[in-house]
DRENSETOR-76866 format. One record per atom (N, C-alpha, C): y negated, z, x negated; residue in one letter. Coordinates in pm, whole numbers, padded with zeros to 5 digits, always signed. Atoms other than C-alpha are relative to their C-alpha. Example, Ala and Ser with C-alpha at 12.3 -4.5 7.8 and 13.67 -1.06 7.14 Angstrom:
REM residues 2
+00119+00000-00089A+00450+00780-01230A-00120+00000-00090A+00119-00006+00082S+00106+00714-01367S-00109+00073+00077S
END
This chain:
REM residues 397
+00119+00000-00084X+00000+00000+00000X-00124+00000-00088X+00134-00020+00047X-00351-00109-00134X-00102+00141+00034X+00097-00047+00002X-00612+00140-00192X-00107-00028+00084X+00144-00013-00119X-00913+00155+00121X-00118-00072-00116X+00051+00061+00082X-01172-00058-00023X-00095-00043+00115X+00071+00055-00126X-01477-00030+00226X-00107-00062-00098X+00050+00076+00022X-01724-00169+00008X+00048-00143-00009X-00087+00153-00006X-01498-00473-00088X-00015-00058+00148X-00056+00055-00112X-01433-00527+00287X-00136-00001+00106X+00138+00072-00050X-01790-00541+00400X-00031-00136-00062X+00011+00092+00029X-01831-00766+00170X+00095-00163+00016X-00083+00114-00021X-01538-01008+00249X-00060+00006+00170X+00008+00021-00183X-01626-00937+00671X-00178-00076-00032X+00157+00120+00020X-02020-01089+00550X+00116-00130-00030X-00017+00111+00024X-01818-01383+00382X+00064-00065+00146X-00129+00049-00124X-01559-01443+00676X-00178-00039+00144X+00045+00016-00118X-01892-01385+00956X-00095-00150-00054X+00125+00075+00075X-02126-01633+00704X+00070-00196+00024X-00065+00143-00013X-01812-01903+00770X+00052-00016+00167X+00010-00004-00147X-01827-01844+01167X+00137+00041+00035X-00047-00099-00048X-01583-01585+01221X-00035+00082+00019X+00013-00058-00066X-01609-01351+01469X+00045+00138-00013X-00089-00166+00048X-01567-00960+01324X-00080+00053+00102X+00067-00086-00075X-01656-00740+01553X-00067+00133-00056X+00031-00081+00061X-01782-00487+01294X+00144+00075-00096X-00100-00076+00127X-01654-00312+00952X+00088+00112+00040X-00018-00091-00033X-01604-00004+01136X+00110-00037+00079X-00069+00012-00084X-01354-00147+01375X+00125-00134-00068X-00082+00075+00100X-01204-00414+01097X+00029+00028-00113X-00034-00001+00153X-01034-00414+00761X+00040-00102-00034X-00060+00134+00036X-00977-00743+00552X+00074+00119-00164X-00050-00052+00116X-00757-00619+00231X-00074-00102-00083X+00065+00085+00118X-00860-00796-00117X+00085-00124+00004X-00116+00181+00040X-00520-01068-00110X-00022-00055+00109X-00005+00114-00096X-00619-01187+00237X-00052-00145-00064X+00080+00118-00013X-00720-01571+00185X-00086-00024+00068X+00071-00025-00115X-01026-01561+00365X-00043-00126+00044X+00062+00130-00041X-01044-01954+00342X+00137-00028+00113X-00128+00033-00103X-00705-01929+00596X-00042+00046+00113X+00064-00068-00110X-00915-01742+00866X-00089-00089+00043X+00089+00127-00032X-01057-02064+01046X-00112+00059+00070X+00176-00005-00082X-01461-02068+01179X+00090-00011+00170X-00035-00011-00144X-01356-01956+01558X+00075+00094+00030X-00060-00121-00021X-01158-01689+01492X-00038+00130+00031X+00062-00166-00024X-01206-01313+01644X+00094+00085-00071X-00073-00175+00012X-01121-00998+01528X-00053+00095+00034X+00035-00059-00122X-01183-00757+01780X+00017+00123-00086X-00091-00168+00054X-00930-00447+01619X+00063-00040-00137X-00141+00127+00061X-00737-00575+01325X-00027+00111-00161X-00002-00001+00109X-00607-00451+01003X+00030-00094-00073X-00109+00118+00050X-00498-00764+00782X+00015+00031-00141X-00051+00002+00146X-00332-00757+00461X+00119-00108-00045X-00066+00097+00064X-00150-01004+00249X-00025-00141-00003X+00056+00166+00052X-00168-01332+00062X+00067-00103+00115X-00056+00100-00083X+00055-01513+00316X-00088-00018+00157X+00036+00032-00138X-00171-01447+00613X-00104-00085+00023X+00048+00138-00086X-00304-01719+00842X-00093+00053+00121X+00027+00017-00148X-00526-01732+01142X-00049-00071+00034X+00044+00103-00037X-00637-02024+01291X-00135+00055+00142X+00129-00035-00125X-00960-02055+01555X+00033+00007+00125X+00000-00020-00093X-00994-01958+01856X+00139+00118+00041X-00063-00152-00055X-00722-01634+01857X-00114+00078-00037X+00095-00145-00017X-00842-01303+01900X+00132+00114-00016X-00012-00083+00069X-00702-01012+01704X-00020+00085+00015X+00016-00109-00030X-00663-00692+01846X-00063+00071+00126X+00029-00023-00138X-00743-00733+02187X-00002+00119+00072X-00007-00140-00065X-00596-00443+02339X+00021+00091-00060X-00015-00121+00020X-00660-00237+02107X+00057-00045-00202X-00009-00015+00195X-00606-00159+01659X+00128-00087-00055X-00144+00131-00021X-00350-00486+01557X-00014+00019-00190X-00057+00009+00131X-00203-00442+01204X+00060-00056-00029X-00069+00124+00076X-00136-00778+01042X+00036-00015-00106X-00016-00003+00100X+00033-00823+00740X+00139-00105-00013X-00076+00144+00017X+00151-01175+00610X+00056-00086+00103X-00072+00073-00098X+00198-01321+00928X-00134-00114+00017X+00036+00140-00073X+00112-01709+01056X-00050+00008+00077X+00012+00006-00161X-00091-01709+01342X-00135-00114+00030X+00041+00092-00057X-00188-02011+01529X-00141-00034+00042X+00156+00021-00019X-00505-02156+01699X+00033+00066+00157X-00014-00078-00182X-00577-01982+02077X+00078+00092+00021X-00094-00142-00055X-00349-01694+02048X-00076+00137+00005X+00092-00133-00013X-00435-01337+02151X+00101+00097+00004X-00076-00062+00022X-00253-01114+01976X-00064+00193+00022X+00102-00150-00055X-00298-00727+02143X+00033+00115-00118X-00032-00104+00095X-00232-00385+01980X+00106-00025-00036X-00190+00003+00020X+00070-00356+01774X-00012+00005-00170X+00002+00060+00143X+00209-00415+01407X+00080-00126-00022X-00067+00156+00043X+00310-00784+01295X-00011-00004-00098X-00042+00071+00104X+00457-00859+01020X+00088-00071-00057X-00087+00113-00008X+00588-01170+00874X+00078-00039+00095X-00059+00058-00121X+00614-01336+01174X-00111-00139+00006X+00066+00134-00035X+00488-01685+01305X+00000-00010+00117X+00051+00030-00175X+00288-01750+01616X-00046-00135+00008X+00043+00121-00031X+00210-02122+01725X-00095+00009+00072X+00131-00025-00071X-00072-02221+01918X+00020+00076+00125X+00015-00013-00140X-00154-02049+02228X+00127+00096+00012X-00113-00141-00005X+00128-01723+02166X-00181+00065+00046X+00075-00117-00025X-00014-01435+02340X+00093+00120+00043X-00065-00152+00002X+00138-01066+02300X-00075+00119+00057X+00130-00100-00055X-00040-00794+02511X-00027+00107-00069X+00048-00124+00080X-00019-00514+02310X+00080+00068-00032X-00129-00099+00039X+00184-00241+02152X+00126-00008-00018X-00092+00080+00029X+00417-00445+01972X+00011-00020-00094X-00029-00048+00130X+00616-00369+01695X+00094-00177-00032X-00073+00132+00068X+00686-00778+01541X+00008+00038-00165X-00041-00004+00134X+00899-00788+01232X+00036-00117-00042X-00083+00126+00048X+01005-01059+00974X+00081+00004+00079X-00102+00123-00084X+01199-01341+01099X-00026-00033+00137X+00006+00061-00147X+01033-01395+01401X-00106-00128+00018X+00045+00145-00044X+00931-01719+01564X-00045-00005+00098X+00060+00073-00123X+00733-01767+01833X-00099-00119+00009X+00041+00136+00018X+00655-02116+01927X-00097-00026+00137X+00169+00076-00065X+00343-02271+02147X+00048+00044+00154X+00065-00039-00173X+00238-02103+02493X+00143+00088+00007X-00093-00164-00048X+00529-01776+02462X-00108+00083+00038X+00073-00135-00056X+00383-01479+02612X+00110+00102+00007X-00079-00142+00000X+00546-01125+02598X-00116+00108+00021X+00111-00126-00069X+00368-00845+02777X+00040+00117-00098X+00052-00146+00119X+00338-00487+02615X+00136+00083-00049X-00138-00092+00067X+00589-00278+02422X+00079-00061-00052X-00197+00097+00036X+00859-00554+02272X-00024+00035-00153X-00016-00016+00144X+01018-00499+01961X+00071-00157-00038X-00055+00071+00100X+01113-00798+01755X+00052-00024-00104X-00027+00018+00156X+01274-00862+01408X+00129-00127+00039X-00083+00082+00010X+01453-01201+01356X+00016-00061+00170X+00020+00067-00099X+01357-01310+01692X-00067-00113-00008X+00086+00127-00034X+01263-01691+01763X+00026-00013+00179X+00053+00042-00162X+01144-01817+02087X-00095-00129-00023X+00078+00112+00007X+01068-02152+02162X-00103-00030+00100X+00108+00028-00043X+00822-02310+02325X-00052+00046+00130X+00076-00045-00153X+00656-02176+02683X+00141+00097+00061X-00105-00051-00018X+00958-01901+02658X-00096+00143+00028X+00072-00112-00023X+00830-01554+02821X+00092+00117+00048X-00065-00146+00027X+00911-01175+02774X-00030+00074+00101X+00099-00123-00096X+00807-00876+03018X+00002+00103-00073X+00024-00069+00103X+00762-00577+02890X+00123+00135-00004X-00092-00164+00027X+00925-00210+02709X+00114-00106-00024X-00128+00058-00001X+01181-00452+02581X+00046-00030-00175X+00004-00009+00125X+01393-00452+02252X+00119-00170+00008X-00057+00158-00002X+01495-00832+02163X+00003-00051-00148X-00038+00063+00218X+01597-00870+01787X+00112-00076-00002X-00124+00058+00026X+01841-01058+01621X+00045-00118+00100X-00088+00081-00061X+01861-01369+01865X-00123-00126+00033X+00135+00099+00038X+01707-01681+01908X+00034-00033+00160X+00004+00029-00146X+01614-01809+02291X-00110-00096+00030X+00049+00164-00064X+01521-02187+02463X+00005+00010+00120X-00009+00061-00132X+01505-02362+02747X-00174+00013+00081X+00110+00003-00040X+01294-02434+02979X-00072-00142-00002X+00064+00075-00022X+01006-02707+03071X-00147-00035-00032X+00155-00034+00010X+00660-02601+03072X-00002+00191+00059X+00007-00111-00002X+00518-02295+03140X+00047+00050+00195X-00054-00072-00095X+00587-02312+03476X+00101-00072+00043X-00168+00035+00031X+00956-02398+03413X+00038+00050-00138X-00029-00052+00111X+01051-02158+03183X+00094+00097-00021X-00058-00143+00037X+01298-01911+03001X-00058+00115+00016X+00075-00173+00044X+01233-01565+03068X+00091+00153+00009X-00062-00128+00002X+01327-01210+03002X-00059+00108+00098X+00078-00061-00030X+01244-00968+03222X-00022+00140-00071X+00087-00141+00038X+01098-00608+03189X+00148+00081-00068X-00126-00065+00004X+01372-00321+03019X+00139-00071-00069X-00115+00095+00003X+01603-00596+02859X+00029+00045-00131X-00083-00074+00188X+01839-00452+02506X+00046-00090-00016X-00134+00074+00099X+01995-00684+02280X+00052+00102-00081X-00088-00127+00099X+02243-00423+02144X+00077-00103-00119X-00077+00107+00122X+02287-00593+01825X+00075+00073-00112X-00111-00140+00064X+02474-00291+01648X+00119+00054+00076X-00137-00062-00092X+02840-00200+01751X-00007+00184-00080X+00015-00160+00016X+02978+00142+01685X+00049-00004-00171X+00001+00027+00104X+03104+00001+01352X-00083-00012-00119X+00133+00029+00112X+02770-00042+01177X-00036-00128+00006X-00003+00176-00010X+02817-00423+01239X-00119-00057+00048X+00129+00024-00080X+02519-00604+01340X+00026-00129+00001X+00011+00154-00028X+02510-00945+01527X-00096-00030+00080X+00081+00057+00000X+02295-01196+01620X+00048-00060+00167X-00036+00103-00116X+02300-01405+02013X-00066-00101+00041X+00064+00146-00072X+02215-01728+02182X-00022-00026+00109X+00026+00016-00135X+02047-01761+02482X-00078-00193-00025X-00003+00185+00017X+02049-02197+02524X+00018-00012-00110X-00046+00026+00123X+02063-02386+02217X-00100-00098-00066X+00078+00095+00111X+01850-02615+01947X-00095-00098+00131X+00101+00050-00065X+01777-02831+02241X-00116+00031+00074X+00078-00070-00080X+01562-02624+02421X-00143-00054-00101X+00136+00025+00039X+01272-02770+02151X-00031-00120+00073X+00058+00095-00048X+01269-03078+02352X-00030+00025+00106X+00013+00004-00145X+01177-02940+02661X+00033-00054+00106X-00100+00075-00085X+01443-03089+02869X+00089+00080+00082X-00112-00042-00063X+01658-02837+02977X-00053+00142+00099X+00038-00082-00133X+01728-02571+03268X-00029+00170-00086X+00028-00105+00093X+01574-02288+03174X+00090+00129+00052X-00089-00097-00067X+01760-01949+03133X-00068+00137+00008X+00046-00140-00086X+01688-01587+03334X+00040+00109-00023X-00071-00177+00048X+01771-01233+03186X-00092+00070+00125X+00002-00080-00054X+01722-01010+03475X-00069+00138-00058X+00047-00112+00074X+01495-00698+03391X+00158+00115+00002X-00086-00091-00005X+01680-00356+03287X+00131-00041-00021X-00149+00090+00012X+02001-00611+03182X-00028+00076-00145X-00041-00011+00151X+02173-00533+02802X+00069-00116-00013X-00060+00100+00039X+02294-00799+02602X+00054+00042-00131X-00100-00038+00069X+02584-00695+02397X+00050-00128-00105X+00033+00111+00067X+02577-00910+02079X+00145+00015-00097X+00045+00134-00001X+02732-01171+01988X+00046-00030+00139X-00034+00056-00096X+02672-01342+02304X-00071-00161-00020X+00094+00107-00038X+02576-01674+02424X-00034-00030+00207X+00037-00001-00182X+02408-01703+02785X-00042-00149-00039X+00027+00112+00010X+02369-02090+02841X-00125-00078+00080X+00153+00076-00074X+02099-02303+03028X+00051-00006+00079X-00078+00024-00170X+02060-02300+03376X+00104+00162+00013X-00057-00154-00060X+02230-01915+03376X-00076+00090+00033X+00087-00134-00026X+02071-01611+03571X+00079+00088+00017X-00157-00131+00011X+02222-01297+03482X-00145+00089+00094X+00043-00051-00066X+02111-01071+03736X-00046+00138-00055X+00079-00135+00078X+01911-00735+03686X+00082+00060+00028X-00035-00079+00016X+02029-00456+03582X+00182-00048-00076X-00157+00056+00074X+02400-00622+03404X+00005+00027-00141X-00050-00020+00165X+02568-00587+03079X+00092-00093-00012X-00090+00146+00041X+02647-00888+02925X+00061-00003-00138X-00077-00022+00130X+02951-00843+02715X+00062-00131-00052X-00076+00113+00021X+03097-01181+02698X-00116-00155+00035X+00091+00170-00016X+02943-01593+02700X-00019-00018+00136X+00045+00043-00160X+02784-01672+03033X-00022-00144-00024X+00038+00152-00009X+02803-02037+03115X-00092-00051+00022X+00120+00086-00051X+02602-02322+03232X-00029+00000+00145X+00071+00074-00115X+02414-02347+03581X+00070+00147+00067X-00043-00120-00128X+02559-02006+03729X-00077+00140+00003X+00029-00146-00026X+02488-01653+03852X+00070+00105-00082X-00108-00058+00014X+02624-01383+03676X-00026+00142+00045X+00003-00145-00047X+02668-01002+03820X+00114+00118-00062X-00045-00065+00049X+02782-00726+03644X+00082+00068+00067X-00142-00043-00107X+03152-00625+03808X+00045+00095-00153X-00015-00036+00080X+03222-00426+03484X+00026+00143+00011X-00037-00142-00076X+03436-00052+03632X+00025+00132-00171X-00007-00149+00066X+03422+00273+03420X+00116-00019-00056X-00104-00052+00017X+03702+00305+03193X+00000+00034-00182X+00000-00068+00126X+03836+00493+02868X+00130-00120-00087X-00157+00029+00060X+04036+00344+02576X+00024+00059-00097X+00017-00047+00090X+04179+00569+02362X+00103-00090-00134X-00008+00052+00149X+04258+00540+02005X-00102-00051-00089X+00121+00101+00059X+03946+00362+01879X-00019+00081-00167X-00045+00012+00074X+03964+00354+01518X-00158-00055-00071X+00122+00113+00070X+03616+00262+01334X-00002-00074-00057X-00093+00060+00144X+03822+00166+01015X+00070-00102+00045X-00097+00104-00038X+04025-00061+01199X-00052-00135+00055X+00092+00092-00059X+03904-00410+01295X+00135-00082+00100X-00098+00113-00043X+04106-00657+01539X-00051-00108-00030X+00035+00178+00040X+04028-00987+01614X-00133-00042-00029X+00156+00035+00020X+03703-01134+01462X-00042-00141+00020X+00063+00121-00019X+03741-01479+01544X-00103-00069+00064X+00101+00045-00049X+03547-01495+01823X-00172+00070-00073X+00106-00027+00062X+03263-01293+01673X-00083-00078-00129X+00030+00141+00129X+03249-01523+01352X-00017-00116+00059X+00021+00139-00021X+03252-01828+01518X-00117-00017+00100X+00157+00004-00076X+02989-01727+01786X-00137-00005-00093X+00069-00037+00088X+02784-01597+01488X-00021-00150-00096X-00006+00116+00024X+02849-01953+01315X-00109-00114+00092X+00120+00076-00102X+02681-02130+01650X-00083+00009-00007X+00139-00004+00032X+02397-01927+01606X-00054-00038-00135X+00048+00011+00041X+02377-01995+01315X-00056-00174-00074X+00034+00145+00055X+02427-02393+01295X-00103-00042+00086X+00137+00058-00106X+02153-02366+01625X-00153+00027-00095X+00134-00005+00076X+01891-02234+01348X-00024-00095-00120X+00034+00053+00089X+01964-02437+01094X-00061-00182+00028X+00035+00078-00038X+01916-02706+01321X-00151-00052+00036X+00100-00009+00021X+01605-02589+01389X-00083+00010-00114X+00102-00009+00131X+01472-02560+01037X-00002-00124-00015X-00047+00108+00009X+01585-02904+01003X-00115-00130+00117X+00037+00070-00062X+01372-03023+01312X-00147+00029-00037X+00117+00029+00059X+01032-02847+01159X+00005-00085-00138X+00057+00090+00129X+01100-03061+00805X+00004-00128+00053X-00013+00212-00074X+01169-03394+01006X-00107-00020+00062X+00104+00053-00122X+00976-03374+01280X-00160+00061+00000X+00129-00074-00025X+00677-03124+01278X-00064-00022-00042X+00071-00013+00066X+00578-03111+00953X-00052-00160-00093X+00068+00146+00047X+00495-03515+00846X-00118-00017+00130X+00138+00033-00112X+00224-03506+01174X-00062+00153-00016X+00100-00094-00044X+00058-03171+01089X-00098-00034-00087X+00127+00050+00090X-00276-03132+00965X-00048+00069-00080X+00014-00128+00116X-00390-02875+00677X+00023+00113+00019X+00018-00177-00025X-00389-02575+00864X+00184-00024+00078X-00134+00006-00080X-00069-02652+01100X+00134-00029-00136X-00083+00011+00114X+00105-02752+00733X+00103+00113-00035X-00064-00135+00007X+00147-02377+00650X+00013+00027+00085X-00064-00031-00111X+00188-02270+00970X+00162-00067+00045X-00158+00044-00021X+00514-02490+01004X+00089-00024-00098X-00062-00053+00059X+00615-02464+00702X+00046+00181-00043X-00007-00094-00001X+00616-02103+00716X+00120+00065+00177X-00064+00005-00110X+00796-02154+01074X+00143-00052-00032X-00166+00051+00039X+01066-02329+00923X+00075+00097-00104X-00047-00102+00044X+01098-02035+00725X+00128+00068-00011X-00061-00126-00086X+01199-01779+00966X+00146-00037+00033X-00118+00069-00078X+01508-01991+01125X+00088+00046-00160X-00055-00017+00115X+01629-01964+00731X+00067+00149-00060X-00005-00063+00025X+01556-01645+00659X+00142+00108+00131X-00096-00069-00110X+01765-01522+01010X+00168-00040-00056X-00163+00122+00071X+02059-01786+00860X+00078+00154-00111X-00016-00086+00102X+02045-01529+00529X+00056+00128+00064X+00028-00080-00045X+02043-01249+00744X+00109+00053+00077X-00114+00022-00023X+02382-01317+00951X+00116+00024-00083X-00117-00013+00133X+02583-01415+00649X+00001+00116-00061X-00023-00129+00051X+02477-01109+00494X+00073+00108+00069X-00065+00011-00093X+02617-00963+00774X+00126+00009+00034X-00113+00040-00008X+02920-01090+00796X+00088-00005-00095X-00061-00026+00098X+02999-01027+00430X+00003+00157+00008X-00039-00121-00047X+02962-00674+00512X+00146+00040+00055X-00128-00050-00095X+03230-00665+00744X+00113-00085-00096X-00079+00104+00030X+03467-00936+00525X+00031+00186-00114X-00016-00096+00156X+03386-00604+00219X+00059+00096+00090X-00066-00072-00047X+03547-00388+00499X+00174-00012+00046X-00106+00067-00075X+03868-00557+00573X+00148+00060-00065X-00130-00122+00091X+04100-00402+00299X+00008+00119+00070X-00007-00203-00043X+04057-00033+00443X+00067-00020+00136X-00059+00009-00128X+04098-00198+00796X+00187-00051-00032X-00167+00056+00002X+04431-00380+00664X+00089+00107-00078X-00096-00098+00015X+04552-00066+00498X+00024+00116+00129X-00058-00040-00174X+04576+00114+00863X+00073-00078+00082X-00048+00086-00136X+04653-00179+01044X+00070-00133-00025X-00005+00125+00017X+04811-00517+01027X+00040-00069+00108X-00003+00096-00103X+04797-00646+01333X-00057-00156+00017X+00040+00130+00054X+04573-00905+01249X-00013-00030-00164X-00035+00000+00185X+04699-00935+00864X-00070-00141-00031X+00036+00139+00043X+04660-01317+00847X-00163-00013-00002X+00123+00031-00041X+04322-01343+01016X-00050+00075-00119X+00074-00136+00116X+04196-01066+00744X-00002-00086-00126X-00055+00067+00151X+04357-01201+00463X-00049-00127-00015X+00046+00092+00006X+04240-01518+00529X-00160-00022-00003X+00135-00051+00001X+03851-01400+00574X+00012+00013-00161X+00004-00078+00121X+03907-01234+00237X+00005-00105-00126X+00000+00021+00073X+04045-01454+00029X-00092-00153+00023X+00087+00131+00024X+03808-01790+00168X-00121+00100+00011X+00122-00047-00037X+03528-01542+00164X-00181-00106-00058X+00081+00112+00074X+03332-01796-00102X-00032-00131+00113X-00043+00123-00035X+03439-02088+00105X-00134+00000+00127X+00109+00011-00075X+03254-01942+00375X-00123+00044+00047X+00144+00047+00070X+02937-01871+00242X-00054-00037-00022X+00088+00192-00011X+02866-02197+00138X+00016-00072+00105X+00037+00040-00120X+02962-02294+00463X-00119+00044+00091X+00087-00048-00027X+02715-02102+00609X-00117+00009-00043X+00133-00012+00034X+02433-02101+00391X-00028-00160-00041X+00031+00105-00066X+02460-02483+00398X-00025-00136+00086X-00006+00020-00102X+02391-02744+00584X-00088-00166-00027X+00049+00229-00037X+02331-03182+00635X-00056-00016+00095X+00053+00031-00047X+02107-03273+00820X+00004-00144+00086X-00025+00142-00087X+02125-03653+00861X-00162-00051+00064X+00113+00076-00022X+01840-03893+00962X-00069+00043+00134X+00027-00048-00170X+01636-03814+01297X+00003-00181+00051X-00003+00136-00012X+01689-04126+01497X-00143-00076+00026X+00097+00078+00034X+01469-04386+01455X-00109-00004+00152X+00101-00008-00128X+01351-04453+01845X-00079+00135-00002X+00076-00109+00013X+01255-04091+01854X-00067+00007-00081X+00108-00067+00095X+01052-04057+01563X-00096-00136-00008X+00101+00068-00033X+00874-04391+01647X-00074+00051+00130X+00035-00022-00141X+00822-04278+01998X-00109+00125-00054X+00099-00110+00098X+00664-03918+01837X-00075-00018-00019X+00109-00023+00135X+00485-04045+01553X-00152-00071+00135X+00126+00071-00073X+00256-04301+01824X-00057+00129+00066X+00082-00085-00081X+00209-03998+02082X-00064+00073-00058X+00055-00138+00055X+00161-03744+01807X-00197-00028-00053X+00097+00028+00053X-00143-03964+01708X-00067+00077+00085X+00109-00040-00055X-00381-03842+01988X+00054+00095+00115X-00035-00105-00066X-00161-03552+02165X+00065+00133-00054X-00064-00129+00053X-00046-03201+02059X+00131-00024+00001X-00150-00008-00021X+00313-03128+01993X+00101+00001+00066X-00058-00036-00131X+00418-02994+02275X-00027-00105+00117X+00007+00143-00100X+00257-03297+02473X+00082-00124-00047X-00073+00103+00092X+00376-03554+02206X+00181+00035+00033X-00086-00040-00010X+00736-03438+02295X+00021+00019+00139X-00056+00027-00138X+00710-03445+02667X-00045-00178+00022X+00054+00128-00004X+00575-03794+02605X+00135-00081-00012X-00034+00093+00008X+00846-03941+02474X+00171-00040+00094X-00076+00052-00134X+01151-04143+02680X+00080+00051-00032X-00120-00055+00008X+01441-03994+02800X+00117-00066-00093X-00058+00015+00064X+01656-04179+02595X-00003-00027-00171X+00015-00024+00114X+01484-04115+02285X+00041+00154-00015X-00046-00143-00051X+01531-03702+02381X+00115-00031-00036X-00104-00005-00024X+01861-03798+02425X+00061-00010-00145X-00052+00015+00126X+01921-03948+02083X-00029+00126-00116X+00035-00126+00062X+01710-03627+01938X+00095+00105+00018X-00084-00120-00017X+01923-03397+02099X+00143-00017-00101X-00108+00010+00071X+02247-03522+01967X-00023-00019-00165X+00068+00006+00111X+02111-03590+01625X-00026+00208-00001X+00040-00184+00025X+02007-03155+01643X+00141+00043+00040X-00142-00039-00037X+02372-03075+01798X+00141-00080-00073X-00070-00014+00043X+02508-03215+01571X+00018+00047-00188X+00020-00082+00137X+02380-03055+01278X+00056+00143+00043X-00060-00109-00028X+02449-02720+01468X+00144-00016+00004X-00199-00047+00038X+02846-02772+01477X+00030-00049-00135X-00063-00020+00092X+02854-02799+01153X+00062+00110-00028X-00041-00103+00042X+02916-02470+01046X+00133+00123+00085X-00180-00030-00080X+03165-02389+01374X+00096-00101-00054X-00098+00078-00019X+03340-02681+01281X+00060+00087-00168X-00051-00081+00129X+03374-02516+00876X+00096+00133+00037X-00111-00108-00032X+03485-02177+01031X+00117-00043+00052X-00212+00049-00066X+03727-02329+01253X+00068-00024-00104X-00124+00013+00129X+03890-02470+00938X+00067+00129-00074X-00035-00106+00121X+03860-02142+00783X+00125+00066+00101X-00155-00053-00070X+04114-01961+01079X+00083-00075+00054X-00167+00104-00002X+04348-02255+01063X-00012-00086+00142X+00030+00045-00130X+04184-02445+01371X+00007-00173-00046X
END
């Protein structure tokens, strides 16, 4: 933590107001000494705001501490967003994010153009794509979530919603609510019910509404209802040391993670050859996060691979499956950490590049024809099964 430095920081809040930013006074702001103060565009407010670090961004027209004292440090943030009380750090906001207040964002999160999340959410390693919205008092780490149309056709979470991304093991996983396509704004968007848990690794699909108040222990499909029928019961023996089957957990964990890499893959293709100086870092710093979550899994998942001896000296019920984790543990590592990409198809990225000339991103992308979408999508789905299709090899599929 830097040293308080109020002379310094009068003097940087004169430079920042002298280049038509909007401080609302020293007394109610702090710039640290490593901010870049040439990354704080003419239009920007800061209402409440602590900022610190060389990586941080703010583009014109957000406002900084709206509801109240906003402690930034190294995070991206867009043009028109209005970020409220809270602490953010290393996180990325696109244009037009707005967070109401009292909101604890951590690395690895992504929020992409016109999200909104009302007051209280916790984040870390959360992405959210485009016109995707939160309610509030809600803890949503570890999972990435699409779908949706516009803002009013959209994914949303409601109020009270847990991603329990910790078992009783120590284990921590990651879930998927839709998938990679959800950046083209094409698909049905999906509905978490307030006061619902989401028991991780899951995947809830497009077009699913899990009803309030549920506990979603298992994959919810496409286009349905789901209601929590789930009766009271005990099982004994439970064994911390002992693991059973992990296939499905690895290979869900795999999906998510060939749906992010898909996405890092669609800011170096697509985003970042049409941005413009300031949107540069901003999406390269967006393509980041999807990376850093990738790292974040695998690590993860080597955890539990460094537990598997202790479990196979209690148990050998699943001997093979173990043994086979163990000894391709290399194998699938590099499966996981990487990843081919492949060309974006050509119609689509002509169709793009014309709209992107004189429309935003998010317009440039509802612009172009359904059967350019179409070729985008498959082109992004099929960079994501890469890395299920590697595991499968790895448990003999």
């Amino acid at each position: 933590m830097q040293a308080y430095d109020e002379g310094g920081n009068q003097g940087r809040i004169a430079a920042l107001t002298n280049r038509g930013v909007q401080v609302w006074g020293a007394d109610r702001n702090y710039i640290a000494p490593d901010v870049p103060l040439d990354q704080i565009e003419p239009g920007a407010v800061l209402v409440q705001s602590m900022l610190t670090g060389a990586a941080t961004r703010i583009g014109r027209g957000s406002r900084i501490g709206e509801s109240g004292p906003a402690r930034v440090h190294d995070c991206q943030i867009g043009r028109h967003c209005t970020v409220g009380a809270g602490t953010y750090d290393g996180a990325t906001f696109l244009d037009k994010v707005s967070i109401r207040g009292y909101a604890e964002v951590r690395p690895g999160t992504l929020l992409e153009e016109q999200v909104e999340a009302a007051h209280s959410v916790a984040f870390k390693n959360t992405i959210l794509t485009a016109t995707c919205v939160t309610g509030s008092l809600l803890n949503y780490c570890d999972l990435f979530m699409s779908g949706g149309t516009s803002r009013e056709d959209h994914s949303e979470v409601g109020s009270g919603v847990i991603h329990f991304n910790f078992d009783p093991r120590g284990d921590k996983w990651g879930s998927l609510m839709g998938d990679v396509r959800g950046v083209l704004l094409r698909s049905a968007p999906v509905f978490v019910g307030g006061q619902s848990g989401i028991v991780g690794p899951a995947h809830i699909d497009f077009g699913a509404v899990v009803a309030a108040g549920s506990i979603i222990r298992r994959d919810v499909p496409a286009d349905c209802v789901h209601f929590d029928a789930a009766k009271a019961q005990t099982v004994k023996g439970f064994d911390r040391e002992v693991y059973q089957g992990l296939r499905r957990k690895f290979l869900s964990t795999a999906r998510l993670i060939g749906n992010l890499w898909a996405l890092a893959a669609w800011y170096r293709a697509v985003r970042l050859p049409y941005a413009d100086d300031y949107q540069k870092s901003l999406y390269e710093a967006a393509e980041e996060q999807p990376r850093r979550h990738i790292r974040e899994r695998v690590k993860r998942l080597e955890k539990i691979i460094d537990k598997l001896d202790r479990s196979l000296a209690k148990s050998n019920a699943y001997e093979n499956e173990h043994r086979r984790l163990i000894e391709r543990r290399r194998e699938l590592r590099e499966a996981l950490l990487g990843s081919v990409a492949g060309d974006v198809p050509d119609n689509f990225v002509r169709e793009y590049a014309q709209a992107r000339e004189k429309m935003s991103h998010v317009e440039a992308v509802r612009a172009v024809s359904e059967e350019a979408a179409g070729a985008a999508a498959q082109w992004l789905l099929g960079i994501a099964a890469g890395p299920v299709d590697s595991l499968g090899r790895i448990f003999g599929e």
